[in-house]
C-alpha atoms as one frame of an Amber mdcrd trajectory, in Angstrom:
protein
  -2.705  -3.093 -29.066  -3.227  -0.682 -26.330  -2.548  -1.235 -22.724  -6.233
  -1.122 -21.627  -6.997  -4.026 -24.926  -4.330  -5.528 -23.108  -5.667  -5.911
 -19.608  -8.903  -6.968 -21.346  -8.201  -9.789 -23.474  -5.958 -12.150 -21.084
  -8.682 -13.951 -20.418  -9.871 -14.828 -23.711  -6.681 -15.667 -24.581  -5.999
 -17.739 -21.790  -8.994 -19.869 -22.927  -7.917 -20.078 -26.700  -4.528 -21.684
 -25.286  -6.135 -23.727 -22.770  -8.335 -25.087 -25.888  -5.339 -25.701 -27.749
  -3.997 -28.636 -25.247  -1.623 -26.817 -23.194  -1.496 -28.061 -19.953  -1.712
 -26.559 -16.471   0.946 -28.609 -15.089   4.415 -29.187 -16.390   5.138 -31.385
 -19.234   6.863 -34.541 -18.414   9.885 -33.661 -20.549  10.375 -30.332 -18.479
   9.795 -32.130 -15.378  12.499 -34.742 -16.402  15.217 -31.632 -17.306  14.390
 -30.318 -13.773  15.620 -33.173 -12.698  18.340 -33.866 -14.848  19.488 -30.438
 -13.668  18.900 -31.483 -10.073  21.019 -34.908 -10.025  24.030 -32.586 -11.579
  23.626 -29.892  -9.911  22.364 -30.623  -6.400  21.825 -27.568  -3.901  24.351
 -28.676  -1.611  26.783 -28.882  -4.543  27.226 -25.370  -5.273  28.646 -24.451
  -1.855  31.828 -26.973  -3.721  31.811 -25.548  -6.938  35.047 -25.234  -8.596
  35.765 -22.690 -11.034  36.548 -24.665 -13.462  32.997 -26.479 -12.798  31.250
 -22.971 -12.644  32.630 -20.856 -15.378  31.679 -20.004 -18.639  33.403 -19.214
 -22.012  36.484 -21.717 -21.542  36.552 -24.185 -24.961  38.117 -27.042 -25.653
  40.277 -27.538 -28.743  38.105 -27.514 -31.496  36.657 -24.128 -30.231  33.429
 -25.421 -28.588  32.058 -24.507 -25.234  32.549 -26.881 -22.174  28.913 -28.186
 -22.176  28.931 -29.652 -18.500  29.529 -26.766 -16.819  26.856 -24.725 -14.019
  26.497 -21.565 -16.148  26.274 -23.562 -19.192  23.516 -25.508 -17.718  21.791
 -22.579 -16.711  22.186 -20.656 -19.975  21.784 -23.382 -22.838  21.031 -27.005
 -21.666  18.182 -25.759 -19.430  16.577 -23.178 -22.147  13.084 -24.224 -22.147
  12.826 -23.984 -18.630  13.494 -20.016 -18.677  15.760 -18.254 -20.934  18.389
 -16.498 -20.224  20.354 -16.172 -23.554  21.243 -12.910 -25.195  22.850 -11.099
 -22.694  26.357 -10.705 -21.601  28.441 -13.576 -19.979  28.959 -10.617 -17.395
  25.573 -11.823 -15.756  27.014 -14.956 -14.195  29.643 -12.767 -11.719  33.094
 -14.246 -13.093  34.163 -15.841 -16.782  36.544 -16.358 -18.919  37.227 -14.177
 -22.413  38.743 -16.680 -25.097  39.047 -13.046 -26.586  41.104 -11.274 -24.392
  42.293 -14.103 -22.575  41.651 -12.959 -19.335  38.769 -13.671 -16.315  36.128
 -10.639 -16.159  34.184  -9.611 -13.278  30.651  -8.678 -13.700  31.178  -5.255
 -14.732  33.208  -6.968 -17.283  36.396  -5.674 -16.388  39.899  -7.877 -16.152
  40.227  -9.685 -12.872  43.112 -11.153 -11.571  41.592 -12.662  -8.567  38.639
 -14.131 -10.012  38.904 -17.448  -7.141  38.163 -14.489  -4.642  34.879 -13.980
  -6.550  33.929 -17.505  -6.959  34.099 -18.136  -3.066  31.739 -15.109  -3.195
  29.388 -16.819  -5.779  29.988 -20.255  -3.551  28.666 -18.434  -0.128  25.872
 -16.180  -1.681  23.803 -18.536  -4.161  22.945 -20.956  -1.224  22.275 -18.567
   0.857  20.103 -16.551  -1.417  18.240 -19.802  -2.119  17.891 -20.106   1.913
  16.338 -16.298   2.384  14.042 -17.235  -0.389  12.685 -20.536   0.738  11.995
 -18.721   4.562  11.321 -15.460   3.968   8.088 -14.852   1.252   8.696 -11.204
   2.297  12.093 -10.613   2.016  13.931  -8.381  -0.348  15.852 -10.653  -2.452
  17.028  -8.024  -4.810  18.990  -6.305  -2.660  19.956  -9.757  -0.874  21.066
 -10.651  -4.008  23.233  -7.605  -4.122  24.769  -7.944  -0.531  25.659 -11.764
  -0.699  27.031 -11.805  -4.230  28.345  -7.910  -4.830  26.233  -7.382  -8.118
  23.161  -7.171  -9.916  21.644  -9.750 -11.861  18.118 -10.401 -12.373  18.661
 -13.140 -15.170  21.231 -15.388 -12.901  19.834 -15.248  -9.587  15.850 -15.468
 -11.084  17.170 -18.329 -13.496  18.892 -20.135  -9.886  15.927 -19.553  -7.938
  13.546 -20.599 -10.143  15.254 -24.150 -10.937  15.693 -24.521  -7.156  12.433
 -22.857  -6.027  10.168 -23.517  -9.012   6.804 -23.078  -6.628   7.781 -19.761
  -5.758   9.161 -18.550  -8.698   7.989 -17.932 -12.486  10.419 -18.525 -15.059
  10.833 -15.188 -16.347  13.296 -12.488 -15.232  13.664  -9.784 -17.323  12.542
  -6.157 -15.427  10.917  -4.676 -18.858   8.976  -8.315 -19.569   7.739  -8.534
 -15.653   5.960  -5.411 -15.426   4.173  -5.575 -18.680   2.547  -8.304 -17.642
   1.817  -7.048 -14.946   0.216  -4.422 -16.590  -1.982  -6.737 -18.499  -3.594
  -7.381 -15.015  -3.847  -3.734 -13.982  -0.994  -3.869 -11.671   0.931  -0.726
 -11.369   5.031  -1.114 -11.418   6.503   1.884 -11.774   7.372   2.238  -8.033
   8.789  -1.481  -7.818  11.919  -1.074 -10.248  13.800  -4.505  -9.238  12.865
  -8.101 -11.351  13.318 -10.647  -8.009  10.309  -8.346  -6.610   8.497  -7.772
  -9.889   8.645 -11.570 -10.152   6.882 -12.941  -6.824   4.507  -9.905  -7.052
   3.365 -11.455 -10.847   3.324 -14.543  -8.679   1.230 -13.686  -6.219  -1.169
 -12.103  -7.903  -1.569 -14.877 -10.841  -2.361 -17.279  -8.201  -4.939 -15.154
  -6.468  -6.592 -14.826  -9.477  -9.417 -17.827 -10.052  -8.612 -18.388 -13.549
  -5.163 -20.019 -12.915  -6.263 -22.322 -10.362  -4.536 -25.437 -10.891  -1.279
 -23.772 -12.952   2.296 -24.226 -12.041   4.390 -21.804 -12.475   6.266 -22.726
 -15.671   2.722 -23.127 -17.188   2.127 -19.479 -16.379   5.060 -18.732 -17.792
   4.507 -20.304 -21.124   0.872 -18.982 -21.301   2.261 -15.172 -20.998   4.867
 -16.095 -23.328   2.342 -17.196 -25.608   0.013 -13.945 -25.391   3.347 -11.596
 -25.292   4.084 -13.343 -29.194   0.331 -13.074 -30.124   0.305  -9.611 -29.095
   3.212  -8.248 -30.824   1.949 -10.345 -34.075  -0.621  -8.064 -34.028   0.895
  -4.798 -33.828   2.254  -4.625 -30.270   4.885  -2.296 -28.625   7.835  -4.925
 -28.828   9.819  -6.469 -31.294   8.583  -9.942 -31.349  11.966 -11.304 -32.235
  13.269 -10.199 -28.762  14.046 -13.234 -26.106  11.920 -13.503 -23.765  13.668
 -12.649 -20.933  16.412 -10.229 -22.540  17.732  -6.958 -20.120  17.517  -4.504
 -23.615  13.792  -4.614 -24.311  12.089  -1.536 -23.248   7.838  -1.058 -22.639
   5.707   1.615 -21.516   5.818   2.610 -17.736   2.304   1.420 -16.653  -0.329
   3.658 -14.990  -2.518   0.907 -13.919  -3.519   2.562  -9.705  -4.069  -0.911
  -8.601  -0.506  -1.067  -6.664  -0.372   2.233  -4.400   3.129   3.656  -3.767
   2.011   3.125   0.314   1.615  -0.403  -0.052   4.900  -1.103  -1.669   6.188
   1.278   0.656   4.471  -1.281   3.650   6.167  -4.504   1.804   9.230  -2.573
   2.100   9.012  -2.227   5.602   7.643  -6.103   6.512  10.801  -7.130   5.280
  12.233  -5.127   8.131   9.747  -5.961  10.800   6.510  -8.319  11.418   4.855
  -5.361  13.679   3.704  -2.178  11.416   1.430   0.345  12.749  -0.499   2.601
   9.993  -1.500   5.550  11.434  -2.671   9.444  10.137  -6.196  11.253   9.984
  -9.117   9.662   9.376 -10.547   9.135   5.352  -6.335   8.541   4.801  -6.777
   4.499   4.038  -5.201   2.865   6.972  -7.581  -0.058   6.874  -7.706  -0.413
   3.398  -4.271  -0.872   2.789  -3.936  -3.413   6.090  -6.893  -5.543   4.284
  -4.874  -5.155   0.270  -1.381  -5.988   2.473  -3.477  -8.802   3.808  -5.370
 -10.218   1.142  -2.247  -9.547  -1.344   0.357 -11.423   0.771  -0.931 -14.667
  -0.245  -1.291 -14.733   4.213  -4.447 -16.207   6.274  -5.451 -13.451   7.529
  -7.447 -12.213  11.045  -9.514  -8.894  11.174 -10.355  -7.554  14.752 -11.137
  -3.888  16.538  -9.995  -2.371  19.213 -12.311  -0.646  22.067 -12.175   0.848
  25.433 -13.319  -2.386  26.740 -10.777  -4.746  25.395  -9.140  -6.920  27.528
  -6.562  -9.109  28.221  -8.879 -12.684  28.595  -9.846 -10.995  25.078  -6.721
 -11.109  23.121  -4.510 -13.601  25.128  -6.580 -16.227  26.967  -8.762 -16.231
  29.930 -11.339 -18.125  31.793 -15.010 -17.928  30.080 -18.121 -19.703  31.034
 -19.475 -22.490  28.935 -22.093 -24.974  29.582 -21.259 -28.408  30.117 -24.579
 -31.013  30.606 -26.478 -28.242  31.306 -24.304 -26.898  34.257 -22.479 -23.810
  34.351 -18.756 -24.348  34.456 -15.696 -22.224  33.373 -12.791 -23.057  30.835
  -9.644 -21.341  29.801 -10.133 -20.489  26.401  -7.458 -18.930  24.119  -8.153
 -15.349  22.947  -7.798 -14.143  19.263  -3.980 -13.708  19.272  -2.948 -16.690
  21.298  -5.300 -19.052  18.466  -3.955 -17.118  15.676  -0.439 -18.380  16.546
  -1.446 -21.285  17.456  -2.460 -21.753  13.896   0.893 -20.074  12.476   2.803
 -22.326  14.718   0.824 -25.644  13.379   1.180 -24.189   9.154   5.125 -23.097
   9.085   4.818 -22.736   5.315   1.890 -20.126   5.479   2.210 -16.621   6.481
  -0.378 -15.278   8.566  -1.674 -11.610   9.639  -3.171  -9.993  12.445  -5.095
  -6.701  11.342  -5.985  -4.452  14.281  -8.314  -1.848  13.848  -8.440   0.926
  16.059  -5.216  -0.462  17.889  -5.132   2.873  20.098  -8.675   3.049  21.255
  -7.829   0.212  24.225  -5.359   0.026  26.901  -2.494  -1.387  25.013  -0.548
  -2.672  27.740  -3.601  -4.193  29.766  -4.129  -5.896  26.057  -0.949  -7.435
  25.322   0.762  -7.839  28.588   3.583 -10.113  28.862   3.410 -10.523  24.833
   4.441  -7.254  24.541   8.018  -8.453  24.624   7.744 -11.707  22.956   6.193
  -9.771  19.690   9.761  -8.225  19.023  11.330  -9.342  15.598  14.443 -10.946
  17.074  12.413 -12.542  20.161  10.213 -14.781  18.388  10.390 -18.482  18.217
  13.427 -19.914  16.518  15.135 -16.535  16.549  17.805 -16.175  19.379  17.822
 -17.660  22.626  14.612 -15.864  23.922  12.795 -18.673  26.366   9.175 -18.816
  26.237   7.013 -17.357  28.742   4.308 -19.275  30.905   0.593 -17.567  30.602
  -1.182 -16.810  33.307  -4.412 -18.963  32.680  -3.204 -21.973  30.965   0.153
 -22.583  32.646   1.547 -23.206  29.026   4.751 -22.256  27.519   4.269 -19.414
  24.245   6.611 -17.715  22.234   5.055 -15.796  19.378   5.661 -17.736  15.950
   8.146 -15.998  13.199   5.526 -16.224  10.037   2.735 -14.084  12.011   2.556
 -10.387  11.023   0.597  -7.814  13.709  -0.996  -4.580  11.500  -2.586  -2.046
  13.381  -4.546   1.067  12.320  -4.961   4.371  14.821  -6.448   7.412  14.052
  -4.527  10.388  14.783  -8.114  12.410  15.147  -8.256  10.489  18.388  -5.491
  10.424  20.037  -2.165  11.117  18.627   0.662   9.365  18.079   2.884  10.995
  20.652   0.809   9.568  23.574   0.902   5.847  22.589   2.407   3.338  25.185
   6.013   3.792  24.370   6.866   0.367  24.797   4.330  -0.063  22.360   6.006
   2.464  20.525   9.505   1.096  20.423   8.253  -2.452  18.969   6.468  -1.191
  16.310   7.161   0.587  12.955   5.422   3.533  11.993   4.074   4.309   8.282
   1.627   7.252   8.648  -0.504   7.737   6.215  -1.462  11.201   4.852  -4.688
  12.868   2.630  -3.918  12.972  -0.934  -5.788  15.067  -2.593  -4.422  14.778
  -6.296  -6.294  11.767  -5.822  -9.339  13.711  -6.619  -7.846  15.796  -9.737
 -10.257  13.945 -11.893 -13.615  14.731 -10.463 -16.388  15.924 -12.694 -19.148
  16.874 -10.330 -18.459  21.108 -11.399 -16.496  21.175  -7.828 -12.610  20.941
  -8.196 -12.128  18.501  -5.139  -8.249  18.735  -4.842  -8.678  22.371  -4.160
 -11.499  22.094  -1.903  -9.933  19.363   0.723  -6.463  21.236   0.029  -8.036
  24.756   1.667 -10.362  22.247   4.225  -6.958  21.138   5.396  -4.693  23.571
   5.665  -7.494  26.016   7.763  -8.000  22.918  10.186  -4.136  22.690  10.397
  -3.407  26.560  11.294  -6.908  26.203  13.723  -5.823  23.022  15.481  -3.056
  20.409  14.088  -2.460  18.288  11.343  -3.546  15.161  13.380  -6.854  16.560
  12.448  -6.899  16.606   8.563  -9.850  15.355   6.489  -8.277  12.153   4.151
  -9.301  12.193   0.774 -11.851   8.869   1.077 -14.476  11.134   2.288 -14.448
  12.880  -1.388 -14.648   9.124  -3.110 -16.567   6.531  -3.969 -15.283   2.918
  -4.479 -11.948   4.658  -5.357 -13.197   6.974  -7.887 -13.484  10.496  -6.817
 -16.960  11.630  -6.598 -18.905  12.235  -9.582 -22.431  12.788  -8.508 -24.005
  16.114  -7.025 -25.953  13.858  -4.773 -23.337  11.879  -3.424 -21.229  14.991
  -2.791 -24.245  16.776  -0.770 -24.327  13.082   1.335 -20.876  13.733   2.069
 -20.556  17.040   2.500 -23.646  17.440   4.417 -23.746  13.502   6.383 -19.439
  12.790   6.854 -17.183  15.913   6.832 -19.874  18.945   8.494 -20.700  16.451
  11.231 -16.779  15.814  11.524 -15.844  19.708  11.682 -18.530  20.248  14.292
 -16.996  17.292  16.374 -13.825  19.114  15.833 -15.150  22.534  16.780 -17.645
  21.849  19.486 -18.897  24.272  21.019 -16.669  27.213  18.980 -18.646  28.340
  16.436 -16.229  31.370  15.239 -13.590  28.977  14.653 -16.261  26.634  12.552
 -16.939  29.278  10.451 -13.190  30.460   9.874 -13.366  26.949   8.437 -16.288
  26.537   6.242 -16.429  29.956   5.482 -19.947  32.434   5.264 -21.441  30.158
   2.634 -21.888  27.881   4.909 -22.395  28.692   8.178 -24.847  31.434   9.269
 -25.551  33.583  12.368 -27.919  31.968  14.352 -30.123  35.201  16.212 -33.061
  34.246  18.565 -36.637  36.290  17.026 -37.515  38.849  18.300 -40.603  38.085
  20.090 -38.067  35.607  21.893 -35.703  38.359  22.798 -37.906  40.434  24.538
 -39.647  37.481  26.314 -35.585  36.469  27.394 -34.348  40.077  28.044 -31.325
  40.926  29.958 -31.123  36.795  30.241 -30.723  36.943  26.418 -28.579  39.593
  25.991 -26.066  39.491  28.808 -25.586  35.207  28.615 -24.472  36.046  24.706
 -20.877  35.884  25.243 -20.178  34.619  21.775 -22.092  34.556  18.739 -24.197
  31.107  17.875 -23.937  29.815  14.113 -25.904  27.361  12.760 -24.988  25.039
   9.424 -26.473  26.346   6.305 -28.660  23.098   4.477 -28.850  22.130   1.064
 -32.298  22.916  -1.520 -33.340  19.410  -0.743 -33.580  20.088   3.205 -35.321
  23.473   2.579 -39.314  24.001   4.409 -39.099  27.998   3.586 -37.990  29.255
  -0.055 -37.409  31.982   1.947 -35.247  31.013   4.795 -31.581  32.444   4.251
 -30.654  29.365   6.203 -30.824  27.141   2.928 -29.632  27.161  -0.450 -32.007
  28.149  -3.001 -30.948  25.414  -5.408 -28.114  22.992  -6.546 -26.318  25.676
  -8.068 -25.936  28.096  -4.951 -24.583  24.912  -3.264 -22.543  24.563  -5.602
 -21.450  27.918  -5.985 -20.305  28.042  -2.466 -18.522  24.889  -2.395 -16.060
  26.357  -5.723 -15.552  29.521  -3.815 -14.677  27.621  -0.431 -12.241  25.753
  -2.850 -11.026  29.086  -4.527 -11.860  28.768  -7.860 -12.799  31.255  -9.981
 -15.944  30.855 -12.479 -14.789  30.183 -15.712 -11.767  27.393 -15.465 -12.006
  26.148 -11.941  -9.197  26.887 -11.570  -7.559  28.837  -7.983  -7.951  32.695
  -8.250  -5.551  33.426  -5.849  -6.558  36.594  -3.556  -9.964  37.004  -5.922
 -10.828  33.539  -4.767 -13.816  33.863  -2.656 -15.477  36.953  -4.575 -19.099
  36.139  -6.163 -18.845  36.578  -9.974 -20.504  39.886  -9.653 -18.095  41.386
  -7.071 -15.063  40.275  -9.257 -16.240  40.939 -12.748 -18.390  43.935 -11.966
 -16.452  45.518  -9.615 -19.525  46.715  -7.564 -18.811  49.853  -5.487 -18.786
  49.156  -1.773 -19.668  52.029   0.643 -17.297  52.876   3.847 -19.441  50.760
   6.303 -18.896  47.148   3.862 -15.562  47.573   3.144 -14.704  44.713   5.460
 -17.253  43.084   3.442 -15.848  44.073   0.154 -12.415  41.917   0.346 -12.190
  39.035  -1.543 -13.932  36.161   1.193 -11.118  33.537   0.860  -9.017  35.991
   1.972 -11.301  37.295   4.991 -11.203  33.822   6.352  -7.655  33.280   6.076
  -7.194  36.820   8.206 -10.152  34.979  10.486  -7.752  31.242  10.525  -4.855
  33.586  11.318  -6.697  35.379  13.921  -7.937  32.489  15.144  -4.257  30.752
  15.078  -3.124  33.334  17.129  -5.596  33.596  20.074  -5.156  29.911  20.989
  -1.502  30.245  21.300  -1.731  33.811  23.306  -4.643  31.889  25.178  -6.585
  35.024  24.775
């Protein structure tokens, strides 16, 4: 079956097994090995464990196994709760080779200190457990790798999950993790580790409606279950592999449902609770706060910044309400102040504070004394920070650990170099840049990659890169655009009106950027002229352009101020991109040329020779020009 059949069928085969009596909760003979496992093995026993009570491969005299030791638990008596069988004995840090008759390490290579690794294993697994019951965003992969000094996704999942079992499913093999993912249209291939892989399956299981009600080991069986069907039926793995083996191998998925910036934002939360996202406008900023958001399994709070936000705003402050029918005023708290209030009352919950527009108030005015308290290591329950009293209420506030601040600024409007810079220093900064291979696949007879590509770098050599056009203005719910139509409306309604904001007032530069197909000299009649005079003449300092309109827009057939038709739009949009007329694809130097100058090869007299060159590269002699003046100031 085929990854797409894949991602389409879960749900009918989640139905078939619901129909067949499988529960969504736990059988009672699971539940009563959990806890079997539990009165041996408490948590607080494994910061005692001997090595003798720990290891694994030791027999007794007739050969056998010791059954009542922790690995043994973990690997045999506890199967059904999560399989970890069919791997190496390597995976559980330290053991003993009947064999060779010597401890190995987890590289398995001969130790002769394997009590030195044990204390390791004795220190690490509790506090593993610990990051993972406080921290839903912290990287317990490489956690795992600090505390314990190797890599094991089938131990440390296997000891989480029997600990943790709400936060964990009980699989925890890489390979088996991301194709189910894949069945949901999750992409993987920039998340490589299986403790991550795992709570991202998670999280996104339980947003989903359809499991509602499920435990986790019930979602475990259920993709177990369509994982079996699937290969029964022809699929891509050996369905005589474990379940949660290292070995088995499936297709990368391609699934764009997970954007590299998004894990790249995860990675950073785990670093810091205060992330600002910040590059040109069309880039995504507040889409990917709002996925961050709504994917984080987090309550979450959307506001927007404005010139006119203020402290009483945000914090607290005194507002007028009417009390039996008189006019009275009450502190009230502001949107940040209830928002950790909230956090503060819900320690189990993570919560989010998406701020739109973050630069477009006066940050310090906004924040003021919170400023401080919003550091990581300054929050409640983290050093010895003492809480501050606000100003209105008289109250003691620190701001709550489980409370993330996201805020979005537009470089178009005011760069990042002039934020507050203690703003600055208490936030990190993931900027956020056009992509325009995003748009490789459009179909509307304009190649769009090329087109925002030469947009971009003209408005970068004219004025900075602060000022680039992002990619969302050539899309349409996430799809680049397809339709003529909806290209004109954004062409003609989103990035022109965006380029003249840019270039107001400058119409030479305007045209460097959108090239002669688009922008035409604007020259008063001449009835006007003579009426105007030496007024006319002498107050021309600089020549006036005006946008050339689409077919649709067109009064006059004849007005060289619109296109004639669809396909002379068109026509100048591919040779503003540079492509050439029969692949689409760039045509270096030729770019610009009409298909009659470049196939023809009409003759040009002495007077047009300026004329005559190739028009993508008289504009980029016009950008240069251009480029040059502003930094002679001539």
């Amino acid at each position: 079956m085929s990854d797409e059949q894949a991602q389409q069928s879960w749900q009918q085969d989640l139905q078939s097994w619901l129909e067949a009596g499988n529960s969504r909760t736990m059988p009672e003979s699971l539940t009563k090995l959990r806890e079997e496992f539990l009165q041996r093995w408490p948590e607080e026993k494994i910061a005692k464990l001997t090595l003798d009570e720990y290891v694994e491969g030791k027999k007794n005299k007739l050969g056998q196994p010791y059954p009542d030791t922790f690995c043994h638990w973990l690997e045999h008596q506890t199967d059904n709760l999560g399989r970890i069988r069919g791997s190496f004995s390597s995976k559980f840090g330290v053991y003993w080779s009947e064999d060779d008759k010597c401890w190995k390490d987890a590289r398995d290579k001969k130790t002769d200190d394997p009590e030195t690794i044990m204390q390791r294993i004795r220190v690490g697994l509790p506090k593993l457990i610990e990051t993972a019951k406080s921290d839903p965003a912290a990287d317990l992969d490489r956690e795992s790798r600090s505390l314990l000094g190797y890599k094991s996704n089938l131990m440390f999942g296997k000891v989480l999950y029997l600990y943790l079992p709400s936060l964990f499913i009980p699989i925890f093999s890489e390979p088996r993790l991301k194709e189910y993912l894949n069945w949901f249209g999750v992409r993987t291939d920039a998340i490589a580790e299986g403790l991550t892989l795992n709570r991202l399956l998670l999280t996104f299981m339980q947003s989903l409606p359809e499991f509602n009600g499920f435990d986790t080991q019930q979602m475990g069986q259920f993709l177990e279950y369509r994982k079996k069907k699937l290969d029964s039926g022809g699929g891509a793995t050996n369905s005589s592999s474990n379940g949660n083996e290292e070995q088995v191998t499936v297709p990368v998925p391609t699934i764009l449902n997970v954007p590299e910036e998004l894990v790249t934002m995860l990675n950073i939360a785990r670093q810091t609770k205060n992330i600002i996202l910040y590059g040109p406008p069309g880039t995504g900023k507040t889409r990917l706060a709002v996925m961050f958001a709504n994917g984080g399994v987090m309550v979450a709070k959307f506001i927007t910044f404005h010139p006119s936000y203020a402290y009483e705003d945000f914090v607290e402050g005194l507002r007028p309400v009417i009390q039996d029918g008189s006019l009275n005023y009450k502190v009230l708290p502001g949107v940040f102040k209830d928002i950790c209030d909230k956090a503060k009352s819900n320690h189990g919950t993570q919560y989010v504070l998406v701020i739109d527009e973050i630069n477009r108030a006066n940050i310090a005015k906004v924040f003021g004394e919170l400023i401080t308290l919003i550091e990581d290591d300054k929050r409640e329950g983290v050093g010895n920070q003492p809480p501050i009293t606000l100003p209105y209420s008289q109250e003691p506030f620190l701001v709550p650990q489980n409370l993330y601040i996201i805020g979005t600024m537009n470089t178009a409007d005011r760069s990042i170099a002039l934020l507050d810079i203690a703003l600055r220093r208490r936030f990190a900064f993931l900027e956020l840049e056009p992509q325009p291979e995003l748009l490789a696949d459009s179909t509307v007879g304009v190649d769009l990659k090329l087109l925002l590509e030469e947009l971009n770098k003209r408005i970068v050599a004219l004025l900075d890169r602060d000022h680039r056009i992002g990619h969302s203005y050539l899309m349409k719910k996430d799809k680049p655009i397809i339709e003529l139509e909806d290209l004109r409306f954004a062409w003609y309604y989103r990035i022109i009106p965006l380029l003249q904001e840019y270039f107001y007032n400058d119409g030479e530069r305007l045209r460097a950027v959108l090239g002669s197909g688009f922008i035409t000299e604007d020259k008063a009649d001449e009835v006007t002229r003579k009426v105007l005079g030496s007024a006319y003449t002498d107050g021309l300092d600089t020549k006036r352009y005006r946008i050339k309109r689409g077919p649709k827009d067109a009064k006059d057939e004849k007005d060289e101020t619109y296109f004639k038709d669809d396909g002379a739009f068109v026509k100048a949009l591919r040779t503003l991109a540079g492509q050439s007329s029969e692949d689409g694809k760039s045509n270096g130097d030729n770019a610009g040329q009409t298909t009659t100058e470049a196939d023809q090869g009409t003759p040009q007299g002495a007077g047009e020779a300026a004329e005559a060159r190739p028009e993508g590269l008289r504009y980029r002699e016009a950008v240069e020009g251009a480029a040059e003046r502003r930094q002679t100031g001539r």
